[in-house]
Structure formats: structure tokens, C-alpha cells
N, C-alpha and C positions, 0 to 999 in steps of 0.2 A: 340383922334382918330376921334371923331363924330364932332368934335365944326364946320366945315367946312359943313358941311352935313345940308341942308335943305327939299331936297325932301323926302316925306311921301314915295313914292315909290321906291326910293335907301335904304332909310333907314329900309323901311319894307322888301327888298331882304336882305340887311348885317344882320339884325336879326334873321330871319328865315334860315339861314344858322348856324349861331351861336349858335341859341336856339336848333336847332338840335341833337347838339353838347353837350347839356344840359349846355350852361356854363353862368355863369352869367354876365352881361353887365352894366359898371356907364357909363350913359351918365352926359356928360361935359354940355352942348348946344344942342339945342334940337328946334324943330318946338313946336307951339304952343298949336298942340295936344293931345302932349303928355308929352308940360312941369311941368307937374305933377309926371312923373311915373319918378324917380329915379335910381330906380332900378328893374331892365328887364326881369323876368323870362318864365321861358316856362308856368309853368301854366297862368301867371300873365298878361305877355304881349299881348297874343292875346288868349280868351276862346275859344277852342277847343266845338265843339256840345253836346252836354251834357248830361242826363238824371237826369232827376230831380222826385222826386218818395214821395209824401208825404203820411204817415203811422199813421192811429190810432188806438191803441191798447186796450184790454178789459179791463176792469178797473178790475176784479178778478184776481189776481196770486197767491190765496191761493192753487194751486193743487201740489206746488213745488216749489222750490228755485230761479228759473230760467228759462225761457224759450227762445229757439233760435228763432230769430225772423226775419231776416233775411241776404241778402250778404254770399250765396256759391260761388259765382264766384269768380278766381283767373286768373291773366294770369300764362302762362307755366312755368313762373320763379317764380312761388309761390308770386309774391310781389301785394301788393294790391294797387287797382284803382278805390279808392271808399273814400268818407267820409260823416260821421255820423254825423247829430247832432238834439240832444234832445231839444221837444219844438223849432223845428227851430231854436236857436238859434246857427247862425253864428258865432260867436264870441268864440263861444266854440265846439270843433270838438271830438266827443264821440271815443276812442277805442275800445273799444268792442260792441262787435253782437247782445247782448242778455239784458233782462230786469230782473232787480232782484225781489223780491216782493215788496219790500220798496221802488221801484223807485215810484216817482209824474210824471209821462208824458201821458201827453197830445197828445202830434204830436211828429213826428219825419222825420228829412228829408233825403234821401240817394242824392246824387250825386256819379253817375258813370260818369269817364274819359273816354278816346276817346282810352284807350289802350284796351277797352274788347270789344269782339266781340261774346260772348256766353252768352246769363241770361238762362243757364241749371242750376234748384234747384233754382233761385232766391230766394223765399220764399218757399221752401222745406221745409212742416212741420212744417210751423210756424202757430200755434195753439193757439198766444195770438194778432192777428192782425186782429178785426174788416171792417177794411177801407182801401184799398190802391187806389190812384191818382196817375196818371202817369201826373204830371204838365206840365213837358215838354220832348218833347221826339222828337230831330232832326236827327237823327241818321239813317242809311238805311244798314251799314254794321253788323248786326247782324245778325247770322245766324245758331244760336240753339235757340230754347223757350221750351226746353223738361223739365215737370218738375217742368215750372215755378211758378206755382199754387199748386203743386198737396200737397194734405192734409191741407190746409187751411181752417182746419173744424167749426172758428169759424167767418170766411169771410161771409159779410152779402152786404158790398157795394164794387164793382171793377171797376173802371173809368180806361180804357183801349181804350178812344175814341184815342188819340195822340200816340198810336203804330204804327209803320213803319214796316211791316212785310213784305217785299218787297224780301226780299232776306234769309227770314228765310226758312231751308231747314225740321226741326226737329220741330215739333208739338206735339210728342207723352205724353200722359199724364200729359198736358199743365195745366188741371181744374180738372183733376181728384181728386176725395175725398172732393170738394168742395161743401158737402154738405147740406150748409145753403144758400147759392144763390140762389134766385128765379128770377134772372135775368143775362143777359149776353147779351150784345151790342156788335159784332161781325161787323158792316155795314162798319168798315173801313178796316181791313181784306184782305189783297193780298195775296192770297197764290200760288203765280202762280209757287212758286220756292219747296215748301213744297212736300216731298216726303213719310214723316211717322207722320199719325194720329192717331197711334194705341193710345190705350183706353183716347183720348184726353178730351171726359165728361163726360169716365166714372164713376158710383157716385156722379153726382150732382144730386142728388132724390129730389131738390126740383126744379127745374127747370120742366116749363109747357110747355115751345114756346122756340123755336131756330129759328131762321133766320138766315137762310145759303144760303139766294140766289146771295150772291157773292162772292161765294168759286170756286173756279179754282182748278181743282182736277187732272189737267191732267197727272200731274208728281207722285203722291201718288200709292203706291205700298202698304201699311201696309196700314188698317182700324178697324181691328181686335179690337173689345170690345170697338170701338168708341162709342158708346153710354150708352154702358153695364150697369145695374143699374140704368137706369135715369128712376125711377117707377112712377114717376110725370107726367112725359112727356107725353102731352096729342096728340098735333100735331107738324109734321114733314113731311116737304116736300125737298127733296133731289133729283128732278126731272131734276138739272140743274146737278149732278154730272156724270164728266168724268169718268169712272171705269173702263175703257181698257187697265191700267197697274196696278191693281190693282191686287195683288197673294195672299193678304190675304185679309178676310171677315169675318172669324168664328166671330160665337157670337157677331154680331156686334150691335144686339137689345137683347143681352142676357136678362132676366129681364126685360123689357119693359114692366110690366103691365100693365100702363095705359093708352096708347099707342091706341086712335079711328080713327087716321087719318093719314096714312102713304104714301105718292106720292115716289113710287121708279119707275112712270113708264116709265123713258128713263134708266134705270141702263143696265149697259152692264157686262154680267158673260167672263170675259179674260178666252181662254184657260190654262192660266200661275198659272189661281186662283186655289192655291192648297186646300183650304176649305172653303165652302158656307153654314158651319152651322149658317146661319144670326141669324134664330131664334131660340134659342137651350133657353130653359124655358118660351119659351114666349105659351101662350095659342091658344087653335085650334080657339079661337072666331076671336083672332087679325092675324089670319094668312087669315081665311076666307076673313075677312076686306079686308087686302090687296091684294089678289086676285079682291076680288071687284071694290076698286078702281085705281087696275093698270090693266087695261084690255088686254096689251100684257105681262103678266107674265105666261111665260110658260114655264120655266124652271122649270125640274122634280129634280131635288137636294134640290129646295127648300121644297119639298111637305116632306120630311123624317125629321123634327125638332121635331117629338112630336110622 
């Protein structure tokens, strides 16, 4: 059927139709290309944008038999679009999700396919993973991260610079529980599409500095317990944030003891915000502060926290 066929671009339309198709193709004759590839598959012939995600894990798993470590995400047919493999080694493609005690691994690498479009729970509670590296990440149609982090209580390093969040809509409790992190690089960060950041850090107690000045808030309606718990947190300036569709706020510095430098002075209170207990456990010294350093705060809701 191909032996006549020379052009790269006939032949790349007749395949792409076919691979569609899921079906498999013997070329006969072939351009010089591709006179290697034999035989033609959809993963195979042309690689789809990828996610490429390397993971290292704590060298203890005496607490139990196993631990999940990660890959919650399914597409809606329940079939999976994802492959594993231990020690990187390509060659061999891991089944299961989780690490026994007796495993020897080193690294481990995930490749996600081009059929997901949600990492909600990614690493949901995995509790023996150290490190994770997001190696490559081309991808712009994702559009949940809820979740993605949260209870990775023994994460110590998150390389998150090659995130594409572009069209991510769902933030909510993204780091939350995360915490042994005393850092987070946020500077690539689009959230212009982002509608709910409810308790996104909170619980990272060891985090000191956030840099969020280019967060795009405009679309976020939940913030509720966005920071809750971060008792480390020393300074925080949130002056750049939209908050004019914003309806919820409660507790949004719940716990914020340590908390000496807070800039909310362009924060705008929405009629819509159904509660503005921002600082509900936080102390009258840090409330003073902020007053302090936001000189038009004069909204009386906030003055009843304590």
C-alpha cells in the first residue's frame, strides 16, 4: 500500500489518520526517515507531549508492608495512561503503585500520556517519597492540581519549575500537609484560569517566605484556610492579589503565629464574601501589625478575630 509513497507529509497525514484508528501499520518502502521503524504504532510513531516525573523515596519502610506512592489519576474509562519504572529502568515497566519494604530503589520514573488531563491526588498521601522532579512537562491542557501534593509529610525537595499551569482551574489543597518543605518556587505559576485555592499551603509549618507576586487572582472565589497552619511563616506580601470575586476568606491566616510582616494593603472585601474570619487563632500582636503595615485597612469584620 506505502511502497509508492515518498513524501514525509502524505505519509504523515495517511498515518495520523490510521493511528487514530488505533490500528496498526507494516510499511513495505519507506522514505529514509523512518526506514528504521517497521512497525507503526500510536504511541510509537509519533510521541505525544509527555510528562516525565522522577521520584526518590525514603530509604525507611519499616513503618509497614507498603506504601502508596503514587499515580491516582485514571481517565473516565478507568484505563490507565501512565507507566512506571524502577531505577529508571526503561527496559522494564513496573505494575504496581506502591513500594514493598524489601524493594532496593533508588529513583523511579512516571510517564504520563496525553489522555489525562487531571493530576487531582497525584501523590495523595504518599508518605515514603523524599524528592520529586517534574523533568519534563509540555503539556498546557491540564486542568485540576487539587490535591496534588497534599500529605507528602516526608517531602523535603519539589522541583515544580517546568509546570504549565496555564489552564489549571482547581488549586485547592495542592501542598497542603506538606510539612517538611522549607521551600517552594512558585515564579513559573499562571494562574490566571485558577478559581479555588482553598487550604492550598495549608500545613506547610515549615515554610518562612512565599513569593506570590505573580499570582493572578482574578478568577478565585474559595481562599478559605489558604494559608492555615503555616506557623513558620514569617513574611507574606499578597498586595498584588485580585479578591473582588472572592466569597470565601474564613481562616485564611488561621494559625499563623509567626507571621511579622503581612502586606494585604490593596485586598478588596467582595460584597459576595460570605465570611472574613481571616484571622480567627491568630494573636492581637499580629493583627496590630497588620493594621500597621496596611494603612487603608479599615474594614470593621476584621477587627472581631480574637
Amino acid at each position: 500500500m506505502f511502497k509508492n509513497i515518498k513524501s514525509n507529509y502524505i505519509l504523515g497525514v495517511v498515518f495520523k489518520v490510521y493511528l487514530k484508528e488505533k490500528k496498526y501499520l507494516q510499511i513495505v518502502k519507506c522514505n529514509k526517515n523512518i526506514k528504521k521503524r517497521l512497525n507503526i504504532s500510536l504511541n510509537n510513531y509519533k510521541t505525544f507531549k509527555k510528562i516525565e516525573i522522577e521520584l526518590i523515596p525514603i530509604n525507611d519502610l519499616e513503618e509497614q508492608e507498603e506504601k502508596y506512592i503514587f499515580i491516582n489519576i485514571k481517565n473516565p474509562e478507568e484505563k490507565k495512561y501512565y507507566h512506571i519504572y524502577f531505577n529508571n529502568n526503561r527496559e522494564e515497566e513496573i505494575n504496581r503503585t506502591y513500594i514493598i519494604k524489601e524493594d532496593k530503589i533508588n529513583t523511579i520514573n512516571i510517564v504520563i500520556d496525553e489522555q489525562i488531563t487531571s493530576l487531582s491526588e497525584l501523590f495523595n498521601n504518599c508518605s515514603c517519597l523524599k524528592s520529586i522532579n517534574f523533568t519534563k512537562f509540555n503539556r498546557n491542557n491540564i486542568t485540576n492540581m487539587t490535591r496534588m501534593f497534599r500529605e507528602c509529610d516526608e517531602l523535603i525537595n519539589l522541583d515544580i519549575s517546568k509546570l504549565i499551569t496555564d489552564n489549571v482551574q482547581n488549586m485547592s489543597f495542592m501542598f497542603n500537609g506538606c510539612n517538611k518543605l522549607e521551600k517552594l518556587n512558585l515564579s513559573n505559576f499562571n494562574t490566571k484560569s485558577v478559581t479555588n485555592m482553598r487550604y492550598m499551603f495549608s500545613g506547610c509549618s515549615l515554610l518562612k517566605e512565599l513569593n506570590l507576586n505573580n499570582f493572578d487572582t482574578k478568577n478565585v472565589k474559595n481562599m478559605s484556610n489558604m494559608f492555615s497552619a503555616c506557623n513558620n511563616l514569617k513574611k507574606l506580601d499578597i498586595s498584588n492579589f485580585n479578591t473582588e470575586n472572592v466569597v470565601y476568606m474564613n481562616e485564611m491566616f488561621f494559625c499563623c503565629y509567626s507571621l511579622d510582616y503581612l502586606d494585604i494593603s490593596n485586598l478588596t472585601i467582595s460584597p459576595k464574601c460570605t465570611d472574613k474570619n481571616m484571622f480567627a487563632e491568630c494573636s492581637e500582636e499580629l493583627w496590630n501589625a497588620v493594621k500597621k503595615q496596611n494603612n487603608n485597612l479599615e474594614y470593621k469584620p476584621f477587627e472581631e478575630v480574637y
